[in-house]
LUMLOKOL-500897 format. One record per residue (C-alpha): x, z, y. Coordinates in Angstrom, 2 decimals. Last residue first. Layout:
# LUMLOKOL-500897
{pt {X, Z, Y}}
...
This chain:
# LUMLOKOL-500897
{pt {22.01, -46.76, 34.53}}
{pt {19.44, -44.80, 33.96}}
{pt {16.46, -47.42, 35.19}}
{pt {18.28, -50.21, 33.57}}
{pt {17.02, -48.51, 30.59}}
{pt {13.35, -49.11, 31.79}}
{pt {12.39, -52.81, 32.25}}
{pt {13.38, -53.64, 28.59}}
{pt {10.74, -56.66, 28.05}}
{pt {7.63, -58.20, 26.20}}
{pt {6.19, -56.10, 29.53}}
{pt {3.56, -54.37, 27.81}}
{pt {4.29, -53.50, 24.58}}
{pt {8.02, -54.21, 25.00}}
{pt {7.87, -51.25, 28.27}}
{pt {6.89, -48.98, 25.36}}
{pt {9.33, -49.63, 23.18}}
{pt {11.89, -49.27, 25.64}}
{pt {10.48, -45.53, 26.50}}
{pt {10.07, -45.15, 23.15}}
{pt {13.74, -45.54, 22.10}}
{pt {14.98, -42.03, 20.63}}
{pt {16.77, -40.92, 23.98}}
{pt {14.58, -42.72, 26.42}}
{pt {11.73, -40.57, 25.51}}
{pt {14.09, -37.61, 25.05}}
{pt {15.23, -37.66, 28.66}}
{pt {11.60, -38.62, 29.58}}
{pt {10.31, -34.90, 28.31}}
{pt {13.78, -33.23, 29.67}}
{pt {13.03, -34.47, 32.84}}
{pt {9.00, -33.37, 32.11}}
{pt {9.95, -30.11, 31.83}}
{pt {12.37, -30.45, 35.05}}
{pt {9.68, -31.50, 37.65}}
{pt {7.37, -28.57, 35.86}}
{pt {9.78, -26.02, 36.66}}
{pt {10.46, -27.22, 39.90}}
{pt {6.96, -27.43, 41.76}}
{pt {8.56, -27.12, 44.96}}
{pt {6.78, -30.04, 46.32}}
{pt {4.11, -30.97, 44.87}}
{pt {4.90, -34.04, 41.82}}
{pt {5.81, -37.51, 41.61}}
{pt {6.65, -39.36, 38.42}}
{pt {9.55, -41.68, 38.88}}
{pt {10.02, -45.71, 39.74}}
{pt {13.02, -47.31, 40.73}}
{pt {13.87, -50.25, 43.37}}
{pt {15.54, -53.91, 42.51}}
{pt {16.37, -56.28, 45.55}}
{pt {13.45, -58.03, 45.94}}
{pt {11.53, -61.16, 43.73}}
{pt {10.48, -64.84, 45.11}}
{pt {8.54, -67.57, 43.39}}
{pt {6.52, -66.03, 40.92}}
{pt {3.71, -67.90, 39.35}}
{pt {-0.08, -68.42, 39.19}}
{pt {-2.49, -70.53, 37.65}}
{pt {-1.91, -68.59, 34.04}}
{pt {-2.51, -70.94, 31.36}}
{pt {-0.80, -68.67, 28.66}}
{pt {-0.57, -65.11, 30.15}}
{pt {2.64, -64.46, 31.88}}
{pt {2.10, -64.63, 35.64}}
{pt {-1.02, -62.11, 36.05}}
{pt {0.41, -58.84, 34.02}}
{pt {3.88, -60.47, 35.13}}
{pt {2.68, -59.53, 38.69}}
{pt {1.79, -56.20, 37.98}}
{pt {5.29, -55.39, 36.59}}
{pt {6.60, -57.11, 39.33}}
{pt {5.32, -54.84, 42.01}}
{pt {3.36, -57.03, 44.78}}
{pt {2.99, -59.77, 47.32}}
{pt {0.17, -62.33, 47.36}}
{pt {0.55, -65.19, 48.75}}
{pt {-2.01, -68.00, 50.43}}
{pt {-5.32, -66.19, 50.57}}
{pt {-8.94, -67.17, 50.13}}
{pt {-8.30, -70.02, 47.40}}
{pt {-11.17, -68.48, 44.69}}
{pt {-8.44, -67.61, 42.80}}
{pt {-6.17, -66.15, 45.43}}
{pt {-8.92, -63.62, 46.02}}
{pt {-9.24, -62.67, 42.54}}
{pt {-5.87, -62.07, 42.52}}
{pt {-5.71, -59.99, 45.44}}
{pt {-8.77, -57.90, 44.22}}
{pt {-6.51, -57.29, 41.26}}
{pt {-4.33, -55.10, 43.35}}
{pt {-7.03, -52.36, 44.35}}
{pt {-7.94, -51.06, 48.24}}
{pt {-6.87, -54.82, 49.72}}
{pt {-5.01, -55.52, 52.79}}
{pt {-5.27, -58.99, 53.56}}
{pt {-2.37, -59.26, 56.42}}
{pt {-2.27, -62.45, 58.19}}
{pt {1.20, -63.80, 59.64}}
{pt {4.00, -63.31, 62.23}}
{pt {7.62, -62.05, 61.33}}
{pt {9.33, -60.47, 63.91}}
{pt {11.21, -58.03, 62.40}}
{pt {8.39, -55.22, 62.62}}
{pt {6.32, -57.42, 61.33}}
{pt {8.97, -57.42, 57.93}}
{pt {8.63, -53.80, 58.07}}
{pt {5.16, -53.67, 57.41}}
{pt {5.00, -56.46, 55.15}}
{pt {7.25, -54.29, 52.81}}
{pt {5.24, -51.35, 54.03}}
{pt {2.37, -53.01, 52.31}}
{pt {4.43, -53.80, 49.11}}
{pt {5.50, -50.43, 49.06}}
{pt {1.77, -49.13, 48.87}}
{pt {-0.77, -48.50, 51.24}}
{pt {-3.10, -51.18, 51.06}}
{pt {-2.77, -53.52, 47.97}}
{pt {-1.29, -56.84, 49.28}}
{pt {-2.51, -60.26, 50.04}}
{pt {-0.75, -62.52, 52.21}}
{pt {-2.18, -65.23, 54.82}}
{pt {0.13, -67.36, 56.20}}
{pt {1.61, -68.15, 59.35}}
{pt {5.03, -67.37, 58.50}}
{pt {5.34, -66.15, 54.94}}
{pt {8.32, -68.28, 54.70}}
{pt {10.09, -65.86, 56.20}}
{pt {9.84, -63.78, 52.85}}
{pt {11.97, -66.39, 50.37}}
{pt {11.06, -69.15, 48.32}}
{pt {7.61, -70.28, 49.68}}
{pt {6.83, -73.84, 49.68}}
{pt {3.27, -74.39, 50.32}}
{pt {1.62, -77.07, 48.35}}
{pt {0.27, -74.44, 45.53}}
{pt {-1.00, -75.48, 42.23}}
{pt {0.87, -73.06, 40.63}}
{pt {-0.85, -70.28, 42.68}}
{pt {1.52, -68.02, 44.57}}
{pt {3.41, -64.67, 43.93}}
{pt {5.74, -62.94, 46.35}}
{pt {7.43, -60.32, 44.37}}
{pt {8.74, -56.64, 45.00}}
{pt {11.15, -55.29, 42.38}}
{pt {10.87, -52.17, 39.93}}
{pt {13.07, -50.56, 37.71}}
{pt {11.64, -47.91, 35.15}}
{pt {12.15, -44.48, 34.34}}
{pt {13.58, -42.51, 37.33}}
{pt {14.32, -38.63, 37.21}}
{pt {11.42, -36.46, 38.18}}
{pt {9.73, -36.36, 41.62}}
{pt {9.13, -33.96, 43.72}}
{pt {7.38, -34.19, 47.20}}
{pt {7.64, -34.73, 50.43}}
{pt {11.30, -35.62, 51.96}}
{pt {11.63, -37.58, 48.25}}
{pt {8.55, -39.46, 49.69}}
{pt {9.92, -40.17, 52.84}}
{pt {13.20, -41.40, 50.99}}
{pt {11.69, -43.27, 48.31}}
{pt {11.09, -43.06, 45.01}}
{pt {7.97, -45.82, 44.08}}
{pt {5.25, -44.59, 42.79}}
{pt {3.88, -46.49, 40.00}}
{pt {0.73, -44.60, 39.22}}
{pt {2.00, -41.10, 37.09}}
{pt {1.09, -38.84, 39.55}}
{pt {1.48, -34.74, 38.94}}
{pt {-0.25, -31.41, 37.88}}
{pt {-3.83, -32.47, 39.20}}
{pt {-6.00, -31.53, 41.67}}
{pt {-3.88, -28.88, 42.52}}
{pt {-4.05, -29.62, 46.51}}
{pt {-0.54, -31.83, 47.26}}
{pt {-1.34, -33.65, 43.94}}
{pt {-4.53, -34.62, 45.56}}
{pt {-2.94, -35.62, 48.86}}
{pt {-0.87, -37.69, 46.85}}
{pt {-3.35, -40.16, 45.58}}
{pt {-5.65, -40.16, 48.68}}
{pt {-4.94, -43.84, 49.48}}
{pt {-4.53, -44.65, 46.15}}
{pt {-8.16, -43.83, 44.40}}
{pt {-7.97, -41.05, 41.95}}
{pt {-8.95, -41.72, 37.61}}
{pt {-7.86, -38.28, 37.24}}
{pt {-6.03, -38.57, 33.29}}
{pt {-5.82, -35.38, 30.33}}
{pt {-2.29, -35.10, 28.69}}
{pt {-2.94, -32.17, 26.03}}
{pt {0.52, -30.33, 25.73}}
{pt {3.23, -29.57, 23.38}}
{pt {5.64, -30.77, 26.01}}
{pt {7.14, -33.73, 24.18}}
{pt {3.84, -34.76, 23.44}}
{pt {2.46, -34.66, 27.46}}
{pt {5.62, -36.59, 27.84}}
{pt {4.34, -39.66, 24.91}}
{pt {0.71, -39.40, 26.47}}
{pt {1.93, -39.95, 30.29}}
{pt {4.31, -42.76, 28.97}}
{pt {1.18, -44.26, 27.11}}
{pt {-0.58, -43.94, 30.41}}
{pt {2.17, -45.34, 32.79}}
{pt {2.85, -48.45, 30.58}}
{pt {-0.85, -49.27, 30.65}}
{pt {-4.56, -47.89, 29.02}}
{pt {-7.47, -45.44, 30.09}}
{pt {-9.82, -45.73, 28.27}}
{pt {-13.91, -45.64, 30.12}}
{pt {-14.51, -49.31, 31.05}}
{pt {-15.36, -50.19, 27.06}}
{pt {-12.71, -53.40, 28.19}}
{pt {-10.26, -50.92, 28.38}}
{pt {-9.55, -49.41, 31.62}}
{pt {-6.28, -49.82, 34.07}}
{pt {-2.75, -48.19, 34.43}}
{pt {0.49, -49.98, 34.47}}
{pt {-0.28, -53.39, 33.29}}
{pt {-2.82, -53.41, 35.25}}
{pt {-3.09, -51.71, 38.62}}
{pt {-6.58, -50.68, 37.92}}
{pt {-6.91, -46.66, 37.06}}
{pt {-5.07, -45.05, 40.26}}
{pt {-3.30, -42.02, 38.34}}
{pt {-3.37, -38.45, 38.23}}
{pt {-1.98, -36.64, 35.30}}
{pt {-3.36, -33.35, 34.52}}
{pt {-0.84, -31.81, 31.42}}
{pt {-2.86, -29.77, 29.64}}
{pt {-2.26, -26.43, 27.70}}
{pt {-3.57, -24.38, 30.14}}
{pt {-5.17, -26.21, 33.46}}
{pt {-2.54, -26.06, 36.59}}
{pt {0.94, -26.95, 34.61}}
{pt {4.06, -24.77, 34.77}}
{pt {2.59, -21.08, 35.82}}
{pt {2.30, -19.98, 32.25}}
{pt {3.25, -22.73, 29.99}}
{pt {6.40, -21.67, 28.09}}
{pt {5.74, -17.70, 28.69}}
{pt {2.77, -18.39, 27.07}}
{pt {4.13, -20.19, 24.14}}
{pt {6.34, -17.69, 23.63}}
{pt {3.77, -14.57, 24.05}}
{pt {1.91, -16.32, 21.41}}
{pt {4.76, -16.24, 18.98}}
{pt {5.92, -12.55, 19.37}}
{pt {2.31, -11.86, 18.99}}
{pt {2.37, -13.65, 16.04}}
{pt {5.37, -12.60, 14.52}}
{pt {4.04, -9.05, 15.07}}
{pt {1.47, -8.97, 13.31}}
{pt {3.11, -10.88, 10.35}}
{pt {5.29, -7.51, 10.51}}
{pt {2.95, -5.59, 10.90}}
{pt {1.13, -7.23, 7.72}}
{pt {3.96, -6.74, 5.61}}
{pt {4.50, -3.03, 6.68}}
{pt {0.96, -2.60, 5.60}}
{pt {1.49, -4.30, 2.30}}
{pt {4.53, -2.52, 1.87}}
{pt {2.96, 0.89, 2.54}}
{pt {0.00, 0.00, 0.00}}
């Protein structure tokens, strides 16, 4: 009887010992208990967008998100949040980080947190096939009409380039594929965004459009609050594995039919 009661102490106290652990592990690192809440703008395809039953979520960024939440021994659960208020909402606990393409850059490094990169990105001017304009560099956006997604590098891209002196149209547009669909029905002239989108557009069989210009390469990361450290560096260590034992590079094949990531580390 004593070493069955010792015995079950001792189980007893494995489990508490155990449970304590994995509290200790997630207490104060993620805002819901055993999930990771990933925020993401749900229709910048092939990085995040809906299966055709409208309610998945799908993309590079969400099988990324599912492959970290893994790692972490937690439940990855996506905010379907519209751009222009993406960050805000991470600011505010709405969610425990943004995995939506977010480009690193200096005023957002000045921000917020983000983890270590995980895929290279360039900008790209993309034009129907049929096109008679000859566009092979940026200035030759003069006097055109170019669609971009509101708020985004590419729309600071065109930004910037005003700034310069170049004169055009601006068709901002709240979600990517609304430029597409625009270009289709012949309302704009360009269209300038993340290559990763465009090849979601460009390399289909019979696509009518094509790239004809592509930037200087730039780096993606997840973004987080500000001064959320422990979490930034749980899911460094989550992507440092990733790219460790190859899923990160067989991800980007799935989507891409390319390695768009491990120049990322390099």
């Amino acid at each position: 009887m004593k070493k069955a009661i010792l015995a079950a102490c001792v189980v007893l106290l494995a489990s508490i010992v155990l449970f304590a652990g994995c509290v200790k592990k997630h207490d104060g690192i993620t805002i819901k208990p055993g999930v990771l809440m990933i925020g993401m703008e749900i229709g910048y395809p092939p990085m995040e967008y809906y299966a055709e039953d409208g309610k998945t979520p799908m993309g590079f960024d969400v099988d990324m998100g599912k492959a970290i939440a893994e790692k972490l021994g937690l439940e990855p659960q996506f905010v379907d949040t519209g751009w222009d208020g993406i960050f805000a909402a991470v600011d505010t606990g709405r969610f425990d980080c943004i995995m939506s393409s977010v480009t690193i850059t200096p005023a957002r490094i000045q921000a917020h947190n983000f983890s270590k990169p995980y895929i290279t990105n360039t900008i790209a001017i993309v034009l129907r096939k049929d096109s008679s304009l000859t566009v092979r560099s940026p200035d030759d956006l003069r006097g055109l009409d170019v669609a971009f997604q509101g708020d985004t590098t590419s729309d600071f891209f065109m930004q910037d380039l005003e700034e310069e002196g170049l004169v055009y149209t601006p068709r901002r547009y709240d979600k990517v594929m609304y430029c597409f669909d625009e270009m289709r029905m012949g309302r704009v002239d360009a269209i300038v965004t993340d290559l990763p989108v465009a090849f979601n557009y460009v390399n289909p069989a019979g696509s009518p459009f094509e790239v004809v210009w592509t930037s200087e390469p730039e780096l993606f990361g997840i973004c987080l609050k500000k001064g959320n450290d422990a979490l930034t560096q749980a899911i460094d260590k989550a992507l440092d594995e990733l790219f460790a034992d190859g899923t990160m590079v067989r991800i980007s094949n799935k989507f891409f039919e390319a390695d768009l990531v491990t120049a990322a580390r390099q």
